[in-house]
C-alpha positions in Angstrom: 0.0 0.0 0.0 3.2 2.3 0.8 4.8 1.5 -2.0 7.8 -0.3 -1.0 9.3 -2.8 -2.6 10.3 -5.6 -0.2 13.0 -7.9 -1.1 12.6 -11.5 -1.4 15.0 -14.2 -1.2 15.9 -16.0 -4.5 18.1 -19.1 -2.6 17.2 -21.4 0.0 19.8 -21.3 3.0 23.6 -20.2 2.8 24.5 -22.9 0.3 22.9 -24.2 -3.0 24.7 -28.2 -2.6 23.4 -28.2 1.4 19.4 -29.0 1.7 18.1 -25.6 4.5 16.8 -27.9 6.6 20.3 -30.0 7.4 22.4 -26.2 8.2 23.1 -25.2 11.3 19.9 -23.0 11.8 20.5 -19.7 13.9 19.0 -19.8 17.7 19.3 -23.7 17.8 23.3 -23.5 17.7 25.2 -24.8 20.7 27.4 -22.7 23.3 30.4 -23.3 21.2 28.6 -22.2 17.8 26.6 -19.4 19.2 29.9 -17.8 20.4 31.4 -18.3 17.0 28.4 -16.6 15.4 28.8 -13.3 18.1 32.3 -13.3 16.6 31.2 -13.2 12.9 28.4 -11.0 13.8 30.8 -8.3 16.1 33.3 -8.5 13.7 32.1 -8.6 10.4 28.6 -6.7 10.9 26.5 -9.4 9.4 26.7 -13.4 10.3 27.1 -14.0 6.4 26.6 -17.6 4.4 30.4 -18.4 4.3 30.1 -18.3 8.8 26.7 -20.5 8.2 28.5 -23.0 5.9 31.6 -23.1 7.9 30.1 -23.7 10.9 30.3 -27.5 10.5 33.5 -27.2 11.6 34.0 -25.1 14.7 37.8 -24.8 15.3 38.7 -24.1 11.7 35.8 -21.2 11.6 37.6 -19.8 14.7 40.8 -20.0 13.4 39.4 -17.9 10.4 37.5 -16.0 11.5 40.5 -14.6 13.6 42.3 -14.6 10.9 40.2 -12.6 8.5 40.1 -10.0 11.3 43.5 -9.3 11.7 43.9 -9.1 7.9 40.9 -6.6 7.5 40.6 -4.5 10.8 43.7 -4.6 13.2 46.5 -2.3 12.7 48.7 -2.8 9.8 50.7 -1.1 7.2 47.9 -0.9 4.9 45.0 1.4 4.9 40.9 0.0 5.2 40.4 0.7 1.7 43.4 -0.7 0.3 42.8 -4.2 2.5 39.1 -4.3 1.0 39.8 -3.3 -2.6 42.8 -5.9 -2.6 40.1 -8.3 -1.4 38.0 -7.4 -4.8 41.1 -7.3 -6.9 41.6 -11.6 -5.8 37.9 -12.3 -5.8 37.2 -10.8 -9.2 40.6 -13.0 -11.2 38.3 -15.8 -10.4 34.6 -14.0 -11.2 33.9 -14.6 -7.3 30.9 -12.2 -7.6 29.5 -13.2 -4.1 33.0 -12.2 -2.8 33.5 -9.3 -4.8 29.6 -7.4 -4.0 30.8 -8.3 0.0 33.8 -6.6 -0.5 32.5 -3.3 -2.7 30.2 -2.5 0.1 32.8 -3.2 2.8 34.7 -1.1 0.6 32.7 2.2 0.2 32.1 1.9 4.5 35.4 2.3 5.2 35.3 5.2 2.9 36.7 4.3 -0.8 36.4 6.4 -3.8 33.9 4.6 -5.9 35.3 5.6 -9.0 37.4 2.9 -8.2 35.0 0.4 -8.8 34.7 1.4 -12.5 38.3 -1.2 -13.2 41.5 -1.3 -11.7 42.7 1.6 -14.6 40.4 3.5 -12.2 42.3 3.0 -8.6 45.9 4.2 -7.7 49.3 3.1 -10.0 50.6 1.3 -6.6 47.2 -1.1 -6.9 47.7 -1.1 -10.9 51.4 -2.0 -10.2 49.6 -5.0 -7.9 47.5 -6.5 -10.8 50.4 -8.8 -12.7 51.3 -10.4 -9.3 47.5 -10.8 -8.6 47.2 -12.6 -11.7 50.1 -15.1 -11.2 49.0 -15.6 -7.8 45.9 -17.0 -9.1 46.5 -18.7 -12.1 50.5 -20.0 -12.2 52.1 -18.7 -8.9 55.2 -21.1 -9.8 56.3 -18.6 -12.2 56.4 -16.1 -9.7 60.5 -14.7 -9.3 62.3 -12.8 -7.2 62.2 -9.7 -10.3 58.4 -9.8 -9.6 59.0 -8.9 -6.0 61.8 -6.3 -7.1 59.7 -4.7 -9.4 57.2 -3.7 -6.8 59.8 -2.4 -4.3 61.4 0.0 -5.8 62.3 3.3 -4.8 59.6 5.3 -7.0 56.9 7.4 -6.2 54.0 4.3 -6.0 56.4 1.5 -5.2 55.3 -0.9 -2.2 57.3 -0.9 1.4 58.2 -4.5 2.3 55.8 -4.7 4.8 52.5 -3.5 2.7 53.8 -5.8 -0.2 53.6 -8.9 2.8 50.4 -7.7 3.2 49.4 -7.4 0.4 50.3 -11.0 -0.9 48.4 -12.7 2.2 45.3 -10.5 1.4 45.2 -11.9 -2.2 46.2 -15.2 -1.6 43.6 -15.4 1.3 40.7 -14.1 -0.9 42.0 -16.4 -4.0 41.6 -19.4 -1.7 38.4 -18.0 -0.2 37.1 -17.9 -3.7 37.5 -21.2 -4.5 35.6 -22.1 -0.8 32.8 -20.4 -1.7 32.5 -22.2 -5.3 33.4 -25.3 -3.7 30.4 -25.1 -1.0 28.2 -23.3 -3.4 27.2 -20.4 -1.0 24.1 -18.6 -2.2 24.5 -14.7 -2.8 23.6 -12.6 0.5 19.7 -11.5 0.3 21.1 -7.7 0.2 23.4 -8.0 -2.6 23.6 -8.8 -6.0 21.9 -11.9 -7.7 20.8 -12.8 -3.7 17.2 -11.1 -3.8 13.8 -10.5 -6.6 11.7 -7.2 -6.4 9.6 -9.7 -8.7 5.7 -10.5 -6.9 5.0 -13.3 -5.8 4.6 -16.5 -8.2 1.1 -18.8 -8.1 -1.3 -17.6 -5.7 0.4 -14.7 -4.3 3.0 -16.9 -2.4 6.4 -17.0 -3.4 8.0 -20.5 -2.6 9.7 -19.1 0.7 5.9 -18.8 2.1 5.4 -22.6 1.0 8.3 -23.7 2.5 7.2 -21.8 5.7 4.0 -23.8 5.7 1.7 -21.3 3.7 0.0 -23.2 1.3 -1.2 -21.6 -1.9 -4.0 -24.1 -2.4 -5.6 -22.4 1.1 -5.4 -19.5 -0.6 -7.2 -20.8 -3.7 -10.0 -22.4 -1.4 -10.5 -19.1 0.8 -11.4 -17.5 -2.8 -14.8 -17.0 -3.6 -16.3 -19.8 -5.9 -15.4 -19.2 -9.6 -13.2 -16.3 -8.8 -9.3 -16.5 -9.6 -6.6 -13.8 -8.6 -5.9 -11.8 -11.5 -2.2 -12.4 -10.5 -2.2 -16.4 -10.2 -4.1 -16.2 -14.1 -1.0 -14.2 -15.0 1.4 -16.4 -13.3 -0.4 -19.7 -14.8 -0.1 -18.1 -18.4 3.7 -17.6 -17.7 4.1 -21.0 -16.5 2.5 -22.2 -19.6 4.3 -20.0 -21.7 7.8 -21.2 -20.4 6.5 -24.7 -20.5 6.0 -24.2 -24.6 10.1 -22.7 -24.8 11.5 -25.6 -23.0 9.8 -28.0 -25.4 11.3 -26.1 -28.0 14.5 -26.3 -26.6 14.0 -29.9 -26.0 13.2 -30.6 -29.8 16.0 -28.8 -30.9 18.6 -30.5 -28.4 16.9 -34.0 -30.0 17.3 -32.4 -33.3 21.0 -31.6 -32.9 21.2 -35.4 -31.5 20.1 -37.0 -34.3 22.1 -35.0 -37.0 25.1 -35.6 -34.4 24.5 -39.4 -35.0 24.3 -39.4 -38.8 27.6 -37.4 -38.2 29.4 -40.0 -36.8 28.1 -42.6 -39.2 29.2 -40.7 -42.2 32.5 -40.1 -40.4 33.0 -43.9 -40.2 31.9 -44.7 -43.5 34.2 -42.0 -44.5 36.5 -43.8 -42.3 36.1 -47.2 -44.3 36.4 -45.9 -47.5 39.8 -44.4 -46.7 41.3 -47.4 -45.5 39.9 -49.4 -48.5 41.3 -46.8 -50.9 45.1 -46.6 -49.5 44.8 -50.8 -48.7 44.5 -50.7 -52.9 
């Protein structure tokens, strides 16, 4: 009636591989896990999916936990900012979007320009002069040599003191690794960023499926209509259904299609084949 547009969640729990109902659901944590999720919570502002995932296993979340916190908050040779957009720098080499939205807001908090945001040709030469070492780091760091190092350190205007440059290699190398985590577990997007919510209305009925999974049924909602009458909504929603049901049977034609003409492929290939042998054999 206000006109707000409420958010609603497009995943179910903190991982897409984990059924909701089997993670570690928050108020029916033990002593040990509660404390864990203060920690995340005080710490981090948010008790986010990767916490919710990790949680299976208490002593390595602590362990991280600590150490993310000392990489991202304590005192250190490198400013807020830097720490964060170094974080964005490693997610993105690996298209870590989940990481990557975490770290841009975390980012602008702290108080980063957010031209920066527009590509690393954006930021500062000193994080331009970072972006080759990122790059090994994450694909081939075997080729990484002692010239690499040297390059950065050098006694010019946007060259890296030894300490930063330490820094700055755990910070990437903790957010490459990070990366692969959160593909590994498949941790859903957070409902405030990116890809983690839908302004969209609700599907069939007026419920969206996090209402059926919360025990509201749309068929109650069908019977507490008066006889004859259907929501002008659910008539929309039933016609997209319908309409979506039609393209995927067209998809589905054409995959068979592209079978079949696969198939005679192959068999003219091997008769192709045959004919080659028999000519050379002559």
């Amino acid at each position: 009636e206000l006109g707000i547009r409420i958010p609603r969640p497009l995943g179910h729990g903190p991982s897409r591989f984990i059924p909701e109902k089997e993670t570690i659901q928050v108020g029916k944590e033990d002593a040990t896990m509660h404390t864990l999720f203060a920690e995340s919570f005080a710490t981090l502002g948010r008790l986010d999916n990767v916490t919710l995932v990790m949680v299976f296993h208490p002593q390595y979340l602590e362990s991280f936990l600590k150490t993310q916190h000392y990489l991202l908050q304590m005192d250190g040779p490198l400013p807020l900012h830097y720490r964060h957009y170094i974080g964005i720098m490693a997610a993105a080499r690996h298209q870590c979007s989940y990481l990557v939205n975490l770290h841009v807001n975390d980012f602008l908090h702290v108080g980063g320009d957010p031209k920066w945001l527009n590509g690393l040709e954006n930021a500062p030469q000193k994080l331009q002069n970072l972006g080759e070492l990122n790059k090994m780091l994450a694909h081939r760091p075997w080729l990484i040599t002692k010239e690499h190092i040297e390059q950065l350190l050098k006694t010019e205007e946007n060259s890296w003191s030894l300490a930063e440059l330490i820094h700055a290699v755990v910070l990437l190398t903790h957010y490459h690794s990070l990366a692969s985590f959160t593909f590994g577990c498949g941790i859903s997007p957070e409902i405030d960023c990116e890809g983690g919510h839908t302004f969209r209305p609700p599907s069939v009925s007026n419920y969206c499926i996090c209402d059926i999974t919360n025990g509201y049924h749309a068929v109650d909602e069908i019977h507490a209509s008066p006889a004859g009458s259907v929501p002008v909504s659910s008539t929309e929603s039933v016609c997209e259904v319908e309409a979506l049901m039609e393209k995927m049977k067209q998809l589905q034609e054409c995959r068979d299609e592209e079978e079949a003409s696969q198939e005679e492929m192959a068999t003219r290939f091997e008769r192709e084949k045959r004919e080659s042998m028999f000519v050379c054999s002559s």
